[in-house]
Biotite code that builds the C-alpha atoms (Angstrom):
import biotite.structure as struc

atoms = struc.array([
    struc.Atom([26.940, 194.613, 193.018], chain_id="A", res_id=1, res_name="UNK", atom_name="CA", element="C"),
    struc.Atom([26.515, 197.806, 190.460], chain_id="A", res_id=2, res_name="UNK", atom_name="CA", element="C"),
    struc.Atom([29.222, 196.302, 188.501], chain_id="A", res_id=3, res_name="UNK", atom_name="CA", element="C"),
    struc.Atom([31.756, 195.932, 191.175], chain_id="A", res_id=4, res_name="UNK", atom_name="CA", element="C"),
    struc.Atom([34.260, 192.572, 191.139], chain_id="A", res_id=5, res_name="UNK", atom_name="CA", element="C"),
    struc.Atom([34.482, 190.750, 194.357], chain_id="A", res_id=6, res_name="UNK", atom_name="CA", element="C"),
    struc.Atom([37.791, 189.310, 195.342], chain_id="A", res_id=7, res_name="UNK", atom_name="CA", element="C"),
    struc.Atom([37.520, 186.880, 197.771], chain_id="A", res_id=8, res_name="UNK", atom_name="CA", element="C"),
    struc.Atom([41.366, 186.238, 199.263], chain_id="A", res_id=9, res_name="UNK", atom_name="CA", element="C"),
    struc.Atom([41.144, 183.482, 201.007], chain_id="A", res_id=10, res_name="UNK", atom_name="CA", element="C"),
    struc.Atom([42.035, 179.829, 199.755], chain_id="A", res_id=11, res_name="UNK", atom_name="CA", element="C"),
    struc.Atom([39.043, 177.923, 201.975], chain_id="A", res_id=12, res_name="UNK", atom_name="CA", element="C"),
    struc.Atom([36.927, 175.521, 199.470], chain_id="A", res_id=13, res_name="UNK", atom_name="CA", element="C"),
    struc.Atom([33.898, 176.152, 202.318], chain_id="A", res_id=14, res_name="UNK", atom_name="CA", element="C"),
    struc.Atom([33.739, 180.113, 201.806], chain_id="A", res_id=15, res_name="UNK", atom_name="CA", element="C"),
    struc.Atom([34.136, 179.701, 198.361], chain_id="A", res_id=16, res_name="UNK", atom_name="CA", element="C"),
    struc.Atom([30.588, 177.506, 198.112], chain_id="A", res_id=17, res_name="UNK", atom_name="CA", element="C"),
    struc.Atom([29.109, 179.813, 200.997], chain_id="A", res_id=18, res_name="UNK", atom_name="CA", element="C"),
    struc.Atom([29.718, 183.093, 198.829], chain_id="A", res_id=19, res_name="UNK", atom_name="CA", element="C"),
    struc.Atom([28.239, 180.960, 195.519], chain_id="A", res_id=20, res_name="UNK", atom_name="CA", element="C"),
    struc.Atom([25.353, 180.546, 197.374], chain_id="A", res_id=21, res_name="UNK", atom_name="CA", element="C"),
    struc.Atom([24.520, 184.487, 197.803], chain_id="A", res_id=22, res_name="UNK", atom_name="CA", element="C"),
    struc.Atom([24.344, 184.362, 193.493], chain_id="A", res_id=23, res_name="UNK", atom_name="CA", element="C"),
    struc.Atom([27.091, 187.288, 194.104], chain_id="A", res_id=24, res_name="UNK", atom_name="CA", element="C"),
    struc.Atom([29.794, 186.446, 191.508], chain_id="A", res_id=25, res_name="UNK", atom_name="CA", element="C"),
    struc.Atom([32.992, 186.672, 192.543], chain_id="A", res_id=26, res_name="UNK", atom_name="CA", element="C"),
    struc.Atom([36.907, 185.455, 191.822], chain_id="A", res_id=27, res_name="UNK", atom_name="CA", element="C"),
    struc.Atom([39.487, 184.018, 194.132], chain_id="A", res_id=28, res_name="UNK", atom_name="CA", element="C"),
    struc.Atom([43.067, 185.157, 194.288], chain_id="A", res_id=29, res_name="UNK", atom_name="CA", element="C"),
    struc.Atom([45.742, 184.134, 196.477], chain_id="A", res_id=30, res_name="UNK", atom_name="CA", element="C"),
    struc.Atom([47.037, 186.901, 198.658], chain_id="A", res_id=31, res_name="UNK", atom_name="CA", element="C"),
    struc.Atom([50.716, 186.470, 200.633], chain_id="A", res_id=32, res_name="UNK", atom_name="CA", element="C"),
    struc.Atom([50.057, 185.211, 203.830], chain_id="A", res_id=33, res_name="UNK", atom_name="CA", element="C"),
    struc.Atom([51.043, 187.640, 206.732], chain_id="A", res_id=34, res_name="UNK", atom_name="CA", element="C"),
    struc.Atom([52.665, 185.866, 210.225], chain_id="A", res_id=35, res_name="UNK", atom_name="CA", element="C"),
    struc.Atom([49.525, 185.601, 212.114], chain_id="A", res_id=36, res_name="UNK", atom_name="CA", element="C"),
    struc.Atom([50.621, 186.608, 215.393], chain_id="A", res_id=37, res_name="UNK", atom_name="CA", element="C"),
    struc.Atom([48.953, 189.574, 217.150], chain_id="A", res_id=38, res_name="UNK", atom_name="CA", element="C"),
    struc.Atom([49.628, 191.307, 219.854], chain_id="A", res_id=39, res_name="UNK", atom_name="CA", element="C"),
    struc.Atom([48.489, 189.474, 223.518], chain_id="A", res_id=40, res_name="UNK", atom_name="CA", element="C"),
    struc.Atom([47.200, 192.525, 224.922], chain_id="A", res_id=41, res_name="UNK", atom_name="CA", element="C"),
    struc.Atom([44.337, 192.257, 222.393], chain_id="A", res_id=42, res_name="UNK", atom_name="CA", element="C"),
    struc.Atom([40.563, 191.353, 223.384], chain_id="A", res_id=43, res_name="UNK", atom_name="CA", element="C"),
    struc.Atom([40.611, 187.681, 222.393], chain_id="A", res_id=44, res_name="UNK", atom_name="CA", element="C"),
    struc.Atom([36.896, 188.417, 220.426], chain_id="A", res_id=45, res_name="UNK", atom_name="CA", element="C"),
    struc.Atom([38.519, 191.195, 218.290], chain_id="A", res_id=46, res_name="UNK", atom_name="CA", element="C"),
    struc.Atom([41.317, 188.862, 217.204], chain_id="A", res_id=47, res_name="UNK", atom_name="CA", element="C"),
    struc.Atom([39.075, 187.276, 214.059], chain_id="A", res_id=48, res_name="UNK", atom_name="CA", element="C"),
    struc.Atom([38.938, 190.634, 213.032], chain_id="A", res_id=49, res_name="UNK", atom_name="CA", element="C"),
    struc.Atom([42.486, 192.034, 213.006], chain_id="A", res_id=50, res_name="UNK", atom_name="CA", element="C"),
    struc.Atom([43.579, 188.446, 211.930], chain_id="A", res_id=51, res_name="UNK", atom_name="CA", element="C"),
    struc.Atom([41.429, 189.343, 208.790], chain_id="A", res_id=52, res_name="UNK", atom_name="CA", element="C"),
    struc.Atom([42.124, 193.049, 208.455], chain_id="A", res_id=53, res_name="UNK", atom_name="CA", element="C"),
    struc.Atom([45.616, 191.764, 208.206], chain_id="A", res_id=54, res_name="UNK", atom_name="CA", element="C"),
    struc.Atom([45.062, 189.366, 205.389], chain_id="A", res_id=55, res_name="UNK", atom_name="CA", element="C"),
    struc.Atom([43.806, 192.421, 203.350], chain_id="A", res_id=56, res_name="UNK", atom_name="CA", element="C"),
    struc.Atom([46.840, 194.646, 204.175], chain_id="A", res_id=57, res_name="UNK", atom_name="CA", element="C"),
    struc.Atom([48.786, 191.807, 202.813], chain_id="A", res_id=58, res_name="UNK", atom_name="CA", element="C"),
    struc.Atom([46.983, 191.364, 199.303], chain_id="A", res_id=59, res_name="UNK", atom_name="CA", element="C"),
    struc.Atom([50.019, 191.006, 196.793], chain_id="A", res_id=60, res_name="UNK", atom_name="CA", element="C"),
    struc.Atom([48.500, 193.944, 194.192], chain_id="A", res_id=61, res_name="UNK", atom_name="CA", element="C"),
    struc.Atom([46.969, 197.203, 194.287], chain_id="A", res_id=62, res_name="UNK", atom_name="CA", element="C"),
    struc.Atom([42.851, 196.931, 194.137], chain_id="A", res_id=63, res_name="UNK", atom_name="CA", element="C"),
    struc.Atom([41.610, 198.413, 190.722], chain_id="A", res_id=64, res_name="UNK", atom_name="CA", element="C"),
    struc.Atom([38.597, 201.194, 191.055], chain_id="A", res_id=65, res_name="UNK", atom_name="CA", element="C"),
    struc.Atom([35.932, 198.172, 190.321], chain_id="A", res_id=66, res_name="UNK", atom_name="CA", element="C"),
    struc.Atom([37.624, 195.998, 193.026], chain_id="A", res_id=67, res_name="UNK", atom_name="CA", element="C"),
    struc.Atom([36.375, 195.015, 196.474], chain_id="A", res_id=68, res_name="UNK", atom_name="CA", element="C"),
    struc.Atom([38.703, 192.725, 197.971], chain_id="A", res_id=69, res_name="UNK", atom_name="CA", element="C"),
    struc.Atom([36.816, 190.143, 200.859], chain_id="A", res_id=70, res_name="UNK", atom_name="CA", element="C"),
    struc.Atom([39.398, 188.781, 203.601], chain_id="A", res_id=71, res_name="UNK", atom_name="CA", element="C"),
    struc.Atom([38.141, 186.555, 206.658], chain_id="A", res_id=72, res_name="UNK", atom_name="CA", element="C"),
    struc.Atom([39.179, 184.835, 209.401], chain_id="A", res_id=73, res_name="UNK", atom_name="CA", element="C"),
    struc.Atom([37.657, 182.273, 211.646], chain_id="A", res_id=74, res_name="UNK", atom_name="CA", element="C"),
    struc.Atom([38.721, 181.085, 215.005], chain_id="A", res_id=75, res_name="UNK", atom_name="CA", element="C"),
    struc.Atom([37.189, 178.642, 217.647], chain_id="A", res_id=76, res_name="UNK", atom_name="CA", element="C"),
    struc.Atom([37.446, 180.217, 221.576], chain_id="A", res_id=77, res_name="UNK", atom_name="CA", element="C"),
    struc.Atom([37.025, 177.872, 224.534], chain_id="A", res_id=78, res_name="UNK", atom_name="CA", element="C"),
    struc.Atom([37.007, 178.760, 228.048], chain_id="A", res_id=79, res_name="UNK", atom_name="CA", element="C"),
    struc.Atom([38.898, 182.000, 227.192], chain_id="A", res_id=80, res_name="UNK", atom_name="CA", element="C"),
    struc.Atom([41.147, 179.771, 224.819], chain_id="A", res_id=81, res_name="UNK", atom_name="CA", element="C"),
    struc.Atom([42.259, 180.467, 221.182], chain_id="A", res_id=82, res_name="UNK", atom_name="CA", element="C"),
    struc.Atom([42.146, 176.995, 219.474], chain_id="A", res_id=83, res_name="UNK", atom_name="CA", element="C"),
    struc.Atom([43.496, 177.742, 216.240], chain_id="A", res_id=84, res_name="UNK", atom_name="CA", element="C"),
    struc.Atom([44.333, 175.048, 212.818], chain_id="A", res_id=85, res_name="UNK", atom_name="CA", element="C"),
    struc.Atom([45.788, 171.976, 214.619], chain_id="A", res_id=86, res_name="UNK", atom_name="CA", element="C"),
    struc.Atom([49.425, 171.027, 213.724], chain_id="A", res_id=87, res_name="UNK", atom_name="CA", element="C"),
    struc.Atom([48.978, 167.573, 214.485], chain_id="A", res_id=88, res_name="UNK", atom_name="CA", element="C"),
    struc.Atom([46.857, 164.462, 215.075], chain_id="A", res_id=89, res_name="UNK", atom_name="CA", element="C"),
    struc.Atom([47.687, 164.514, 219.016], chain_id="A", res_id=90, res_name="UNK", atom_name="CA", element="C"),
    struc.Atom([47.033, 168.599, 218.976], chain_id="A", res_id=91, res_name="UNK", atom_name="CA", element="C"),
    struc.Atom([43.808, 168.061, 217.273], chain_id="A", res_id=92, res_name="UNK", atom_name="CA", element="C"),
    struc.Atom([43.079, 164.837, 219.662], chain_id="A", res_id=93, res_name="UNK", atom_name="CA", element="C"),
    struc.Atom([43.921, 167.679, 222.651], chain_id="A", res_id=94, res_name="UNK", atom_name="CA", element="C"),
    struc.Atom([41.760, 170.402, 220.861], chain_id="A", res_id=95, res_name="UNK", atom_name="CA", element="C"),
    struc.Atom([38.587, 167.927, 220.597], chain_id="A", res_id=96, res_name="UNK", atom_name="CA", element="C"),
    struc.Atom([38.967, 166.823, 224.182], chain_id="A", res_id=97, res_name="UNK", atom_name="CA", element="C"),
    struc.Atom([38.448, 170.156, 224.994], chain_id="A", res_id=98, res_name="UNK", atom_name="CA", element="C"),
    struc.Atom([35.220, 170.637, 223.180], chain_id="A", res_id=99, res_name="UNK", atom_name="CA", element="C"),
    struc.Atom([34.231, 168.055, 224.409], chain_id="A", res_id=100, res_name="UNK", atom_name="CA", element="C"),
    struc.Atom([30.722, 168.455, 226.807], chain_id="A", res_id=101, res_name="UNK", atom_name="CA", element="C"),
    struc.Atom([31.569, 172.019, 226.512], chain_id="A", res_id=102, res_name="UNK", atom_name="CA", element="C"),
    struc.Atom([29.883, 175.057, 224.842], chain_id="A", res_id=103, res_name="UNK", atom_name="CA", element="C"),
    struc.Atom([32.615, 177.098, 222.721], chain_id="A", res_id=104, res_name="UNK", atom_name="CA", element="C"),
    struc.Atom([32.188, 180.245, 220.687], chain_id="A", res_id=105, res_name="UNK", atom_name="CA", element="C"),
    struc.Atom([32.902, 180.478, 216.650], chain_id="A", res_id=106, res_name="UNK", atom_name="CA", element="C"),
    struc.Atom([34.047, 183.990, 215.705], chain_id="A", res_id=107, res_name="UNK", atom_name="CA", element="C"),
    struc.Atom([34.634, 185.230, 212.253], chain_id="A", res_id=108, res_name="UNK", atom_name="CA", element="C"),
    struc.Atom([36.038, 188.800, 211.609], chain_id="A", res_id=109, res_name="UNK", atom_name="CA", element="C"),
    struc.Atom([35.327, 190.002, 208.043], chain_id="A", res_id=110, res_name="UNK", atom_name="CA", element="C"),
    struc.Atom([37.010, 193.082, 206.532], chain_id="A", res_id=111, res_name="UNK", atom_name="CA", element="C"),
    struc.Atom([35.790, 194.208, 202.893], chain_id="A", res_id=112, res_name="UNK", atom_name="CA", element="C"),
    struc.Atom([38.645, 197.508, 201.066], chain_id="A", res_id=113, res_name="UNK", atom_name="CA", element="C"),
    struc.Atom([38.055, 199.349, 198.182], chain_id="A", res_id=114, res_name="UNK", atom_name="CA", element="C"),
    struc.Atom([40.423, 202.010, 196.795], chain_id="A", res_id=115, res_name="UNK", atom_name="CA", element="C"),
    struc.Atom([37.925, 204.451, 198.561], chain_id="A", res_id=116, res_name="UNK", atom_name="CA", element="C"),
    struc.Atom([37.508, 202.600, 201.584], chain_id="A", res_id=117, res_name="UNK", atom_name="CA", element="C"),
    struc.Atom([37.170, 199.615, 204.099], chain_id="A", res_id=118, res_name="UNK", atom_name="CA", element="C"),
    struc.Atom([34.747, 198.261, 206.634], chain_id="A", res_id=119, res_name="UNK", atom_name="CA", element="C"),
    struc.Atom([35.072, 195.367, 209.220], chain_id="A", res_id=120, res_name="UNK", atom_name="CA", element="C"),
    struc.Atom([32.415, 193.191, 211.144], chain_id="A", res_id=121, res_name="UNK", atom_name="CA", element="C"),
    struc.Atom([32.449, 190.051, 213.247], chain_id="A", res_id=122, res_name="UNK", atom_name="CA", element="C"),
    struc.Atom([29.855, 187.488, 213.806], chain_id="A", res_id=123, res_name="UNK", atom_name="CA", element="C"),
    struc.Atom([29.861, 184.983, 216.739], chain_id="A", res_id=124, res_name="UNK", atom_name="CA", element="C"),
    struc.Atom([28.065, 181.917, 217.486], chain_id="A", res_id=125, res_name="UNK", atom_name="CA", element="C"),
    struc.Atom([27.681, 179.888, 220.212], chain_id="A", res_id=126, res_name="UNK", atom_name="CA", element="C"),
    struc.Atom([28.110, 175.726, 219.807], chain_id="A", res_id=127, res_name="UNK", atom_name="CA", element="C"),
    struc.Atom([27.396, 173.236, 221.778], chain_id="A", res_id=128, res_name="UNK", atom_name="CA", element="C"),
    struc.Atom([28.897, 169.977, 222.133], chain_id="A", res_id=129, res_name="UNK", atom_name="CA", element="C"),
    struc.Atom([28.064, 166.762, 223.757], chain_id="A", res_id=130, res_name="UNK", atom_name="CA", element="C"),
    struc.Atom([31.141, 164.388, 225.439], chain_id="A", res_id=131, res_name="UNK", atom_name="CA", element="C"),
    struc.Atom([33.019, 162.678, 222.891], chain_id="A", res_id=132, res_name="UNK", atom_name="CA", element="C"),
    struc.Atom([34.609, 159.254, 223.638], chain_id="A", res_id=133, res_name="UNK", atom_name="CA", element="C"),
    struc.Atom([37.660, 158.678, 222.394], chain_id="A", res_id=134, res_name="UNK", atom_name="CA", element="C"),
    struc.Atom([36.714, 156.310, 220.042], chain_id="A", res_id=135, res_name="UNK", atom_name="CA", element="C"),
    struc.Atom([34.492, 158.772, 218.488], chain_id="A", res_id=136, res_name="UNK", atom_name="CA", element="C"),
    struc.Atom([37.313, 161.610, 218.592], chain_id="A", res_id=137, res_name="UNK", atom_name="CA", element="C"),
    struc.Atom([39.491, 158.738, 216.698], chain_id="A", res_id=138, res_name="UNK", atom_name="CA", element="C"),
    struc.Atom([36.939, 157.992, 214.511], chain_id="A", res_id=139, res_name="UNK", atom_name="CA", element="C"),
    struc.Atom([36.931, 161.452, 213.684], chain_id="A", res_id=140, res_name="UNK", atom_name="CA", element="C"),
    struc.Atom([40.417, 162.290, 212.899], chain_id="A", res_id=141, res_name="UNK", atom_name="CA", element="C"),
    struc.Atom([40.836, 158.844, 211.273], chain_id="A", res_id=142, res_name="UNK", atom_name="CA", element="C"),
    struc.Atom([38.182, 159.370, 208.835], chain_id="A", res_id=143, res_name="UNK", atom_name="CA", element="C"),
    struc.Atom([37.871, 163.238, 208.287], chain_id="A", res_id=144, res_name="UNK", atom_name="CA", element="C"),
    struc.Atom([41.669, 164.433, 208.664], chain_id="A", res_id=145, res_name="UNK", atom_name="CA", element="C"),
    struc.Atom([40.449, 168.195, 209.780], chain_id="A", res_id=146, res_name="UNK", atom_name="CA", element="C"),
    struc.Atom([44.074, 169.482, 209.782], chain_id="A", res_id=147, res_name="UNK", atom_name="CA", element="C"),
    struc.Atom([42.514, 172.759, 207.876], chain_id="A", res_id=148, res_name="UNK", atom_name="CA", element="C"),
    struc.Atom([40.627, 173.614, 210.115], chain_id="A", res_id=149, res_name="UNK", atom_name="CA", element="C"),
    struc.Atom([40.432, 176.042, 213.363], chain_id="A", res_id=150, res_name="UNK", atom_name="CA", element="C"),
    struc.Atom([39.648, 173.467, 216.507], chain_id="A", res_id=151, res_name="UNK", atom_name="CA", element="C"),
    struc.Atom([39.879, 170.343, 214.712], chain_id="A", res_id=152, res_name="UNK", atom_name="CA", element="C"),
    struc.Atom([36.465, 170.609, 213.004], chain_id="A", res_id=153, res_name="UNK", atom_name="CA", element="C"),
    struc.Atom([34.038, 170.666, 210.595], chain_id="A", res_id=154, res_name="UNK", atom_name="CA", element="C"),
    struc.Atom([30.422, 171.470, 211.416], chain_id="A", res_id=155, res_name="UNK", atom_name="CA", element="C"),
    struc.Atom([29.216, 169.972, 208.219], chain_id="A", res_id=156, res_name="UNK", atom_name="CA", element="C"),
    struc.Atom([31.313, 166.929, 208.740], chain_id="A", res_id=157, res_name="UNK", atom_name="CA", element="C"),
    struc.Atom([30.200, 163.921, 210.935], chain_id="A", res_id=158, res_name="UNK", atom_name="CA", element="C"),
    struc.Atom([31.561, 165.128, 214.269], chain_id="A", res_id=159, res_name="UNK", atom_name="CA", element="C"),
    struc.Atom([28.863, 168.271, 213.308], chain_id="A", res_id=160, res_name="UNK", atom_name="CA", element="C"),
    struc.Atom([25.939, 165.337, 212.890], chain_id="A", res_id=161, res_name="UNK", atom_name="CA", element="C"),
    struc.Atom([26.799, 163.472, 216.255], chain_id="A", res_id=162, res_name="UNK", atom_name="CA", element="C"),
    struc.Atom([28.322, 166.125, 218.865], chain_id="A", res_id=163, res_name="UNK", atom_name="CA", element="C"),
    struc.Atom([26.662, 169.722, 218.386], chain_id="A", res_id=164, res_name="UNK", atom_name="CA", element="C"),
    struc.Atom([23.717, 169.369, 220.493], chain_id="A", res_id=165, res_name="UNK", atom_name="CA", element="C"),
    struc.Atom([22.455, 173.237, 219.939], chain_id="A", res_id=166, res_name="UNK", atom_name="CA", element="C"),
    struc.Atom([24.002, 176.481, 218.223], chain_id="A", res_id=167, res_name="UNK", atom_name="CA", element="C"),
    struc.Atom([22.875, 179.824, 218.706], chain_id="A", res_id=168, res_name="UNK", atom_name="CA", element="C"),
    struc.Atom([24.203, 182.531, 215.960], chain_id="A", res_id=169, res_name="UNK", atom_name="CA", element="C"),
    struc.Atom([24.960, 181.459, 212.656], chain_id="A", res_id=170, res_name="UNK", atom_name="CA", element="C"),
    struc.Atom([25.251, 178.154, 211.114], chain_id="A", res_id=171, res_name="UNK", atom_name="CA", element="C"),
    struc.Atom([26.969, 179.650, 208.479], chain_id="A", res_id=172, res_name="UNK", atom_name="CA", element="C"),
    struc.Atom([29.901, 180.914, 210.776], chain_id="A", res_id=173, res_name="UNK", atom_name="CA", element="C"),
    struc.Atom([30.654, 177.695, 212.061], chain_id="A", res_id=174, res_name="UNK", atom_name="CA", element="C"),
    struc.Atom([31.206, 177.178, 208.453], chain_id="A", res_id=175, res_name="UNK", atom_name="CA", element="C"),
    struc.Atom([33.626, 179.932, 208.026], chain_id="A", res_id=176, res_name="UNK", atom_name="CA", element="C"),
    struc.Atom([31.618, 182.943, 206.192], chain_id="A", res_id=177, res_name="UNK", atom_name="CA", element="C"),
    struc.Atom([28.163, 184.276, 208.109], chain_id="A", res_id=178, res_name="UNK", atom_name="CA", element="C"),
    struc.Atom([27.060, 185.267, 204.979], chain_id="A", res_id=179, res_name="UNK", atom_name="CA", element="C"),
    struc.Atom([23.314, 186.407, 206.002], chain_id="A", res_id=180, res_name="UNK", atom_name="CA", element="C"),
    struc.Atom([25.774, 189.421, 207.679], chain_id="A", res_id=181, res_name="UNK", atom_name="CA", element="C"),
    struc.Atom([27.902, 189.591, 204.775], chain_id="A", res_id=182, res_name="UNK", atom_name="CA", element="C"),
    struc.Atom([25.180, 190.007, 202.132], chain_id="A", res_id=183, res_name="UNK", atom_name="CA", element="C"),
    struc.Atom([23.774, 193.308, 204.164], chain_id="A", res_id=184, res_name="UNK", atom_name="CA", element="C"),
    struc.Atom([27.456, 194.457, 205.395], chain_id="A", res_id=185, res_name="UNK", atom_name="CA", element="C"),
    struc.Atom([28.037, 194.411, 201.252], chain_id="A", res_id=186, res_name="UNK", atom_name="CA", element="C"),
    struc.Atom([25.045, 196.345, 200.199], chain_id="A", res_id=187, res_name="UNK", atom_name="CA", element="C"),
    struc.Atom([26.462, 198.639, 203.336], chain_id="A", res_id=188, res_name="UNK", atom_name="CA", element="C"),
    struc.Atom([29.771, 199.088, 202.035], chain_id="A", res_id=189, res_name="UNK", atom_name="CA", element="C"),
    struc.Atom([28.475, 199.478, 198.380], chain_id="A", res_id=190, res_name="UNK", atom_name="CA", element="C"),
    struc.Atom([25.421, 202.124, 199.327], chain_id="A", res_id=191, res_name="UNK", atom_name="CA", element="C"),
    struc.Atom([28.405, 204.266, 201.232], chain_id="A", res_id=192, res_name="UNK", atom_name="CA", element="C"),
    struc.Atom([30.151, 204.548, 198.000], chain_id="A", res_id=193, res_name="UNK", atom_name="CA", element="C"),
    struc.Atom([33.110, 202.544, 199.356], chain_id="A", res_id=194, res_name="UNK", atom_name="CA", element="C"),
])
């Protein structure tokens, strides 16, 4: 890192063990949390991306010179469908009933800012899920609680042993952080003196 700081602004416990696992130190700091809409008229794959480019824009300090600040966003897209965190047990029963037998797409926007500049990437990935009865779904939600997370699910949970028949892309994404990407798009952002 040439003696730069990583800031990682985001308060999920699963990108916090995914960027550990690079060896790339790093500290967490809360950030205020900007009103997530976007604007409609916006290519649904490029909303992970502004979602996250938001985030950064919303950090509650100014960056020191040493500073780059990490800000990410995840979201789960079916059939042309943004199924964001669910607010309830019978919105993530609806969310996992649409997964359900269906391939969806995992998309993670990722936007790195210094003081002397900022870059943004996406990664997407492609999962596959078998049909879920509903006493699996309930088993699911009664055991795992995945309130937190965007479509009502883990991939390292259970429901990731039992339903994902195939993925194609990133693991990691599913997760929350491709971090393969994010190690190069790093040495990227550092080698362009950002």
């Amino acid at each position: 890192m040439n003696n730069r700081k990583l800031i990682v602004a985001s308060a999920s416990p699963r990108r916090h063990q995914l960027i550990a696992g690079l060896d790339i130190p790093f500290s967490v700091e809360k950030s205020a949390h900007p009103d997530e809409n976007y604007d409609h008229a916006i290519d649904i794959n490029s909303v992970p991306l502004h979602l996250a480019k938001m985030k950064s824009f919303y950090f509650g300090r100014e960056l020191k010179e040493d500073e780059i600040l990490l800000t990410a966003d995840t979201l789960v897209i079916c059939e042309n469908e943004i199924l964001e965190k669910p607010a309830s047990r019978e919105d993530a029963l609806e969310m996992l009933g649409k997964l359900s037998g269906k391939a969806h797409t995992v998309i993670t926007g990722v936007h790195l800012r210094s003081l002397k500049g900022e870059r943004g990437f996406s990664a997407s990935t492609v999962v596959y899920f078998k049909t879920l009865s509903r006493q699996e779904i309930d088993y699911y939600l009664d055991n795992y609680k995945p309130y937190d997370k965007a479509g009502a699910y883990g991939v390292q949970e259970w429901i990731g042993y039992i339903a994902i028949e195939k993925i194609e892309g990133s693991y990691f994404n599913v997760m929350g952080l491709p971090v393969q990407k994010l190690y190069n798009e790093l040495q990227v952002f550092i080698d362009l003196g950002y």
